[in-house]
C-alpha positions in Angstrom: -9.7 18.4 20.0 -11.1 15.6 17.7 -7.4 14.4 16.8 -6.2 14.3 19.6 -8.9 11.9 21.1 -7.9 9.1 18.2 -5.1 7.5 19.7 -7.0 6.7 23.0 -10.5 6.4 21.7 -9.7 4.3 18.5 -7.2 2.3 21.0 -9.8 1.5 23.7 -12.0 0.3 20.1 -9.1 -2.5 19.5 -9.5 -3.2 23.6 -13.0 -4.1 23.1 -13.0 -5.6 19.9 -10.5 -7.9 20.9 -12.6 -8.6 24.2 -15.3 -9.9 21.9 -13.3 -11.9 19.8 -11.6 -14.5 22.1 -15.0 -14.5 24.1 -16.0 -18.4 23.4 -12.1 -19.5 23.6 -12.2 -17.8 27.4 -15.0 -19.3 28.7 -15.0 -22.7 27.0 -13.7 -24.8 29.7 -17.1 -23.7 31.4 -18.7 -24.0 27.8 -18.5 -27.9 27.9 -19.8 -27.9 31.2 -23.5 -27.5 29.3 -22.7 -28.2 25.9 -20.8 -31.9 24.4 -17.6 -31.4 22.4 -15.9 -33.9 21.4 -12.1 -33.2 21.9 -11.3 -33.1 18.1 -13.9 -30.2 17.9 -12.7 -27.5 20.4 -10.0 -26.4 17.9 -12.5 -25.9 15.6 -14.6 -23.7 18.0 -11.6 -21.9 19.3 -10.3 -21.3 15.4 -13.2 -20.4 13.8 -13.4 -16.5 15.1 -9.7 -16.0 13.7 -10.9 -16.7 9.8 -13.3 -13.5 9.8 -11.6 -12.0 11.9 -8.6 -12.0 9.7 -10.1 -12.5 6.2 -12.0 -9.1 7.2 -8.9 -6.8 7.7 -8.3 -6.6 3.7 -11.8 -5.2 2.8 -11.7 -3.3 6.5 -8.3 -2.0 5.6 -9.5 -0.6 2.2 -13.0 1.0 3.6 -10.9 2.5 6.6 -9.4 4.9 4.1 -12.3 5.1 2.4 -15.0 6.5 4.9 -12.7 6.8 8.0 -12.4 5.1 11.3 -15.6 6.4 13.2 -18.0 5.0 10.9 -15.9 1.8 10.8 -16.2 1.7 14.4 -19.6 1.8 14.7 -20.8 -0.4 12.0 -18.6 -3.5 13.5 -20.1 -2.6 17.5 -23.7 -2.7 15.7 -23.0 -5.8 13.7 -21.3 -7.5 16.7 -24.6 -7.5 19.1 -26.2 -10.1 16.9 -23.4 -12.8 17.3 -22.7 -12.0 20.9 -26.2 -12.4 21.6 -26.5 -15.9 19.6 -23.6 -17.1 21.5 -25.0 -16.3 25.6 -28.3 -18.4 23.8 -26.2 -21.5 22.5 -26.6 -24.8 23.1 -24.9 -27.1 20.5 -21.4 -27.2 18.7 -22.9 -25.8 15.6 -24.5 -22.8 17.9 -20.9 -22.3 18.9 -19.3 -22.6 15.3 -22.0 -20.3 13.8 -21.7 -17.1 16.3 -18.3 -17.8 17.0 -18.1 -17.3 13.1 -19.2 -13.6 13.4 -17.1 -12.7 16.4 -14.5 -12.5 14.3 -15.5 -9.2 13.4 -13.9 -7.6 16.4 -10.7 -9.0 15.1 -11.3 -7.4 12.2 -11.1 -4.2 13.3 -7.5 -4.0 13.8 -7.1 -2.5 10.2 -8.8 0.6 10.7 -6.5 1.9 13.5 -3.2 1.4 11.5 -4.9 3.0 8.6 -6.4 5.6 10.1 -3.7 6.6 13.3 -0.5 7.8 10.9 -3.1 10.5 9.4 -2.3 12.3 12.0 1.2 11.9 13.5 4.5 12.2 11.4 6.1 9.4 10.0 8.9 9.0 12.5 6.3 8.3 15.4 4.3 6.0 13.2 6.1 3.0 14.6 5.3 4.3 18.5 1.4 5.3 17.4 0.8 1.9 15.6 2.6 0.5 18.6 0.0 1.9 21.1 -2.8 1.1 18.9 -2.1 -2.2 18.9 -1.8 -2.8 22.7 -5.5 -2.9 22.0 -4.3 -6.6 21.9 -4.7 -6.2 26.1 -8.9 -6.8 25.4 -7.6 -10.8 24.7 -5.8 -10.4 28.2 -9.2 -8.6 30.0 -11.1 -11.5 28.7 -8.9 -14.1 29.4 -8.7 -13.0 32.9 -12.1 -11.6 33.9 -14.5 -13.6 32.1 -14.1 -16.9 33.7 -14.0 -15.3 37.2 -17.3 -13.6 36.1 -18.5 -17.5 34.4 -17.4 -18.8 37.8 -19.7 -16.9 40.3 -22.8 -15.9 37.4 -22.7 -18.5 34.6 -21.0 -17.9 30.9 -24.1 -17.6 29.3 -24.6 -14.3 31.7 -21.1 -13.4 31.1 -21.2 -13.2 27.5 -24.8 -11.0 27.6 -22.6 -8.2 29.4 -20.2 -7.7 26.9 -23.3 -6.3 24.6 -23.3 -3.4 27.2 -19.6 -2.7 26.1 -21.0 -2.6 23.0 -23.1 -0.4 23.4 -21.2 2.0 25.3 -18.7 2.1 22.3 -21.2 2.5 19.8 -22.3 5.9 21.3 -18.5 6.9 21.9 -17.6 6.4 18.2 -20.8 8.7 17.0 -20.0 11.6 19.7 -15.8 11.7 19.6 -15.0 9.9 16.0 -13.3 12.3 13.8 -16.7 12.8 11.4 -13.7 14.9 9.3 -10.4 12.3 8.5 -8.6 12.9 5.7 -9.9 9.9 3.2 -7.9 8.4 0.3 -10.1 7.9 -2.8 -7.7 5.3 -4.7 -9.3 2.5 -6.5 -9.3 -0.8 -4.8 -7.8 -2.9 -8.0 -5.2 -0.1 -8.4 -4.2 -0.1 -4.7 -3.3 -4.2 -5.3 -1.8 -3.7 -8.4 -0.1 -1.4 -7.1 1.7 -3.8 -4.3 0.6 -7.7 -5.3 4.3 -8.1 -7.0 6.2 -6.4 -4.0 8.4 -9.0 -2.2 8.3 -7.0 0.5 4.8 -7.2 0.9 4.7 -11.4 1.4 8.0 -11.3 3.4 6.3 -9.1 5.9 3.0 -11.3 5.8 5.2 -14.4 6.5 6.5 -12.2 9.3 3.5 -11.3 10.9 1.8 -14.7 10.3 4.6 -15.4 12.9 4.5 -12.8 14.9 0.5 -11.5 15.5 -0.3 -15.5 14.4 1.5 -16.9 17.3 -0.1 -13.9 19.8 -3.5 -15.2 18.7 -3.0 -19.0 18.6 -1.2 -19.5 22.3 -4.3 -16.7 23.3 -7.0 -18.8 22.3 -5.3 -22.4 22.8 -3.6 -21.9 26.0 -6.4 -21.8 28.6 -8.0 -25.0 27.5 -4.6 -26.6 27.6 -3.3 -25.8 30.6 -6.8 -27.2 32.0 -6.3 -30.4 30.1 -2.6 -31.0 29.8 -1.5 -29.6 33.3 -4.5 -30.0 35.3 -4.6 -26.5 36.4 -7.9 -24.8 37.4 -9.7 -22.9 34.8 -9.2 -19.6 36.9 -5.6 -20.1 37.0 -5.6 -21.0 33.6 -7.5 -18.1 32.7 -5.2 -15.9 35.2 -1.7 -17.3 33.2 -3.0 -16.6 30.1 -3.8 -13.3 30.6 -0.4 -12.8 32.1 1.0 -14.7 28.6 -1.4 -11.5 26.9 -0.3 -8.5 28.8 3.6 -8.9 28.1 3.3 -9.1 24.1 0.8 -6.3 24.7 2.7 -4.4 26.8 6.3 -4.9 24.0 4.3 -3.9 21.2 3.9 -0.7 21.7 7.7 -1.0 23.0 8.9 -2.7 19.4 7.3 0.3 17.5 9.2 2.7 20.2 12.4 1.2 19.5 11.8 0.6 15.5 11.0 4.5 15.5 15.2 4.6 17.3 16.9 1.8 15.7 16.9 -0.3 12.6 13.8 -2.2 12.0 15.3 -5.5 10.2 17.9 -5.7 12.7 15.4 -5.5 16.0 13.8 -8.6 13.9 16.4 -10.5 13.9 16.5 -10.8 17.3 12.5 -11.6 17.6 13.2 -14.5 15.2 16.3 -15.8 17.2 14.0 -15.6 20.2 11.1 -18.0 18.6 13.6 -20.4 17.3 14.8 -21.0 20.8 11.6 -20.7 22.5 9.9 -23.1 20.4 12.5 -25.5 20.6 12.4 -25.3 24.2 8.5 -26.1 23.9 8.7 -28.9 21.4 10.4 -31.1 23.8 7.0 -30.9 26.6 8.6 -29.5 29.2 7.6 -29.3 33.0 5.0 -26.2 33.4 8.0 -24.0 34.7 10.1 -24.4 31.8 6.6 -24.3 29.9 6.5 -20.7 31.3 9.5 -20.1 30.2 9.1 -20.9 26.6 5.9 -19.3 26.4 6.4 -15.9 27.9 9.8 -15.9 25.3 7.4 -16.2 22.7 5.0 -13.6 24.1 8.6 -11.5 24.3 9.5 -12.3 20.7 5.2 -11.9 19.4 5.0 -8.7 21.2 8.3 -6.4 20.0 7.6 -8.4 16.6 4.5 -7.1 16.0 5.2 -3.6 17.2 8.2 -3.5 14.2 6.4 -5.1 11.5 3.3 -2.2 11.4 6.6 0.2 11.5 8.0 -1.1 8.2 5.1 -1.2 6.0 4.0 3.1 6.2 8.2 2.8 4.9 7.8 0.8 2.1 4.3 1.5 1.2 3.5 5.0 1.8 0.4 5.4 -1.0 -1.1 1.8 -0.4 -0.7 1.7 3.3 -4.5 0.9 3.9 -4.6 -2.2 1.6 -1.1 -3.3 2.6 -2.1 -3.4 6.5 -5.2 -5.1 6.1 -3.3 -7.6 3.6 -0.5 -8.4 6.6 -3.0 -8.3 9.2 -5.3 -10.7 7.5 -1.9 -13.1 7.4 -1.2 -12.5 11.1 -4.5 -13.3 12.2 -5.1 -16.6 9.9 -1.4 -17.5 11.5 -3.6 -17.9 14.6 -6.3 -20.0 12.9 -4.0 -22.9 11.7 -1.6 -23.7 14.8 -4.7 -24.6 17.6 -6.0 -27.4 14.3 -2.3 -28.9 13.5 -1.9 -29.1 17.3 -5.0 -30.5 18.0 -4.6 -33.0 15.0 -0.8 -33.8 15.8 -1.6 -34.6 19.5 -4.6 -36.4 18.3 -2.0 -38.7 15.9 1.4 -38.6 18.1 -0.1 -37.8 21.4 1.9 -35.2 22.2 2.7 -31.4 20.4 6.3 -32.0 19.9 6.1 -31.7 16.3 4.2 -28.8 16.0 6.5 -26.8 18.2 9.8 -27.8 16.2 8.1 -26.6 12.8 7.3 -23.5 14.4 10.9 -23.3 14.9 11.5 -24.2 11.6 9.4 -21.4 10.5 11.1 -18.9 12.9 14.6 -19.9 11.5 13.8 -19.4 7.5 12.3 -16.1 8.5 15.4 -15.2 10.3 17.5 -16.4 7.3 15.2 -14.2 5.5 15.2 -11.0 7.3 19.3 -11.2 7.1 18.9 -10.9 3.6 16.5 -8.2 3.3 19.0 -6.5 5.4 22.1 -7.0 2.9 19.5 -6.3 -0.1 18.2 -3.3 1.1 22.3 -2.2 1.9 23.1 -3.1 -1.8 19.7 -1.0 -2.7 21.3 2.1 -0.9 24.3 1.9 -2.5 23.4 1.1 -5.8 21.3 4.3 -5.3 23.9 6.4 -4.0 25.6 5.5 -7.0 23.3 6.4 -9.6 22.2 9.7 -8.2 25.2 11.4 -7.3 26.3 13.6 -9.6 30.5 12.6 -8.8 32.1 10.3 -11.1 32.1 6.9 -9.1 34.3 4.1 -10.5 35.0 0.5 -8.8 37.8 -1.5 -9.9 38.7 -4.8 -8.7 42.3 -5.2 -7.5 43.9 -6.2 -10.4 42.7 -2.8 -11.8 40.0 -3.5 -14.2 37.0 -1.9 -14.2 34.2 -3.6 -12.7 31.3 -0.6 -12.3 30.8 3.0 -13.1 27.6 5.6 -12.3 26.1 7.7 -15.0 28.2 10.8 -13.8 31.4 9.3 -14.8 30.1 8.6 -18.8 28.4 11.9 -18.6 31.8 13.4 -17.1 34.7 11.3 -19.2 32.2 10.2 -22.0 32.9 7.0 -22.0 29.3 4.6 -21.7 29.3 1.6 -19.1 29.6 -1.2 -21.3 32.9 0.9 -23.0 34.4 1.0 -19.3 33.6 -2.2 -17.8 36.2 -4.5 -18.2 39.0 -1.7 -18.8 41.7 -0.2 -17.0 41.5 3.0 -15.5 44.5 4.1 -17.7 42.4 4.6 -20.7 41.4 7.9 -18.8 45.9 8.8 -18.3 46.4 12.7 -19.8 50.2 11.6 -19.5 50.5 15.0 -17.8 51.3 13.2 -14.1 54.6 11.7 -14.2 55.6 8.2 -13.1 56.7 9.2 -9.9 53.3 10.8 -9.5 51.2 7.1 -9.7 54.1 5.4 -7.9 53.4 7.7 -4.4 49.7 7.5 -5.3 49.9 3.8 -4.7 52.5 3.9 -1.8 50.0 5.9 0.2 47.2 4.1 -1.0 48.8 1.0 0.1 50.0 2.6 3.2 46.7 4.7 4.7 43.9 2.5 2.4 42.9 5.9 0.3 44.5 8.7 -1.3 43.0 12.1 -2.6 44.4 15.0 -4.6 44.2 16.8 -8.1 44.8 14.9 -11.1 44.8 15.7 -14.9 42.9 13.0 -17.0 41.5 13.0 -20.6 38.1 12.4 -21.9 36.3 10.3 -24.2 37.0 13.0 -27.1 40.5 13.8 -26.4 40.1 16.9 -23.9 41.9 17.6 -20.8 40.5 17.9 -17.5 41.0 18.4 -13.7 39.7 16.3 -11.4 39.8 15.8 -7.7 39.8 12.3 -7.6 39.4 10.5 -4.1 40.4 6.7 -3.9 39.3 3.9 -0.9 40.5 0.3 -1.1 37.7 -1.8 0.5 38.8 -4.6 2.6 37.0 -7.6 3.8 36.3 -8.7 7.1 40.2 -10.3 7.0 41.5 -7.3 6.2 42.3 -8.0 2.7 41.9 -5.6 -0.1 38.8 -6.6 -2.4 38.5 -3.6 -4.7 39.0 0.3 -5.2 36.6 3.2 -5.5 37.5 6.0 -7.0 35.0 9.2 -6.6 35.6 12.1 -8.5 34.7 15.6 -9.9 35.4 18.1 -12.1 37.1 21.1 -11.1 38.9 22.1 -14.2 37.2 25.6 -14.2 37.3 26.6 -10.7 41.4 25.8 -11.2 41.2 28.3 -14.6 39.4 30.6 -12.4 42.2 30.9 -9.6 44.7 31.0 -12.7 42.8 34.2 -13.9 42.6 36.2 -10.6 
């Protein structure tokens, strides 16, 4: 019964963890009602809850596995009372900078979800689970929407004291239905990061989410004070279009892992990158608040499938280090939300407008596109270069002059003749003279004709034996049609042909 409250129980965690976080970036436009800000320091105050809450997800990531979500969960609700409470009592910037500091710790929690969820669901609905998990992100969207209508009729300072009750109500959820028995992996901290720190793939998927999770995070906390200050729009309706901004990246993550789990990861990205190129060019020229909308619910679009794929891929590529590896990309994501709100904020302050921030975001989003295509290819290249070495047929590529251009370790270990012996020659070196002319003249007519030919051939070894093969050959063509190269595959069959001889 235990597992099968985890998905909802530890997903309802992320919901109020992510409540607490963007708390002070809610309710600020009632904030500096009582307290002086000076303009250049609401980024600061909105920012400072991502750095703990992302810096947190490594060490949060590595303890998940270590001790298991429940007592995770519970230590962050317990720890969270003290800053939630210092916040409802503030009255200076400082105040705000200080408590807003510890918030982050409901950001933080993201890491023990995708750690702990795939324990108990097999791999090819990790990319659905982790999906679900993360629509946890909808606690931004319950804040963003309820608190200031809460602020408005009973005061912030009110509204903040109630979200201790959440708290509290979590707290004593976690100690009854937490799984007190999850499976825990005891591997060394140091050995985990040695054991991924030179992995590519691990800082191509942090640039990734830095995009993806980073951009969720920044337009979450630096849209309702905008909209207020740059569009004039009340701070419910702010509150109100934010929320709305929230709830379609939440509701596509758990849609991106769903369609990750059905169709290839690196291409679905592809697309989310496209989308933020366009959508942040579309932004960087200050639109009018419709085509505003526009820009910004594309990103939500892009943020929210985006971030459902990227928690797919990394279980794929790093199945034994999964728990250091999430908290390693989710730190990334969420510090991608703690730099855009200060280079706005500072470009505005030096160009007065955000033009320039928007087009490097685009920037951004086009180099990781570029970058995604070629893991794509390189990954393709991987496969085949795998295929190659671990069959156990004969597999030579010629170009189409004839020379030899690769061979697998099954054709030395069938012909005897090593790579570096082959490479460069022409596949005549292996010619029994047992086929006649005639024989190689309709090979090549029907290979010219039909683009591959297959059928038993007599060849001779490295040693000077005779053998049978069946030996299938493919011209590959490029994209004009023109032939590029030959494969041949082949295998012995020399004693399965004595055998027939015999009966």
């Amino acid at each position: 019964m235990y597992k099968k409250l985890q998905l909802p129980l530890q997903t309802m965690n992320l919901v109020t963890g992510f409540m607490v976080w963007v708390l002070i970036s809610s309710l600020l436009p009632f904030i500096t009602e009582d307290i002086a800000i000076a303009p250049e320091q609401i980024a600061w105050v909105t920012a400072v809850p991502v750095i703990l809450g992302s810096l947190l997800r490594i060490p949060i990531g590595y303890f998940a596995n270590q001790f298991g979500a429940r007592l995770l969960f519970m230590i962050s609700f317990i720890l969270l009372l003290f800053p939630v409470y210092y916040v409802s009592i503030a009255n200076s910037f400082a105040d705000l900078l200080v408590g807003g500091l510890f918030l982050g710790i409901g950001g933080a929690i993201f890491s023990v979800g995708v750690t702990s969820l795939p324990k108990y669901y097999a791999k090819e609905r990790h990319g659905f689970v982790n999906g679900i998990y993360g629509a946890g992100n909808i606690g931004t969207a319950i804040t963003a929407f309820a608190a200031p209508v809460v602020a408005a009729n009973y005061g912030w300072s009110f509204t903040v004291k109630l979200y201790m009750v959440l708290l509290g109500i979590f707290i004593i959820a976690n100690f009854f239905l937490g799984d007190k028995h999850e499976p825990r992996v005891q591997v060394p901290l140091v050995q985990q990061i040695k054991g991924i720190y030179k992995n590519e793939k691990l800082w191509l998927f942090c640039l990734f989410y830095f995009i993806t999770f980073g951009s969720f995070v920044a337009f979450t906390v630096y849209l309702p004070n905008f909209l207020v200050a740059n569009f004039g729009l009340e701070k419910v309706d702010a509150g109100i279009r934010t929320a709305g901004f929230i709830v379609v990246a939440t509701f596509l993550r758990p849609v991106g892992g769903w369609l990750a789990d059905r169709f290839h990861s690196l291409i679905l990205l592809m697309y989310v990158f496209g989308g933020f190129t366009v959508a942040a060019l579309i932004l960087s020229f200050a639109p009018s608040i419709q085509l505003y909308t526009i820009g910004c619910i594309t990103i939500a679009m892009a943020a929210g499938i985006g971030n459902g794929v990227v928690f797919k891929l990394v279980p794929m590529y790093f199945q034994k280090q999964a728990g250091i590896a999430n908290g390693i990309i989710a730190a990334m994501g969420g510090l991608g939300g703690f730099f855009p709100p200060l280079i706005l904020a500072s470009l505005y302050q030096l160009t007065g407008h955000y033009a320039i921030g928007f087009m490097a975001l685009s920037q951004l989003a086009l180099v990781s596109l570029v970058l995604v295509i070629w893991m794509y290819f390189q990954d393709k290249l991987t496969l085949s270069h795998q295929v190659m070495v671990t069959t156990p047929l004969g597999m030579m590529v010629t170009d189409k002059q004839g020379k030899i251009i690769a061979v697998n370790p099954a054709f030395t270990q069938l012909t005897g003749f090593s790579a570096k012996e082959s490479i460069g020659e022409n596949p005549n070196m292996l010619k029994s003279g047992k086929q006649s002319a005639a024989f190689y003249h309709q090979m090549w007519e029907t290979l010219k004709q039909n683009g591959s030919w297959q059928g038993q051939i007599w060849n001779k070894r490295k040693d000077g034996n005779y053998f049978l093969e069946w030996l299938t050959i493919n011209a590959i063509k490029d994209d004009s049609g023109e032939v590029i190269q030959y494969a041949g595959v082949f295998s012995d069959i020399t004693e399965d042909k004595l055998k027939m001889t015999n009966e």
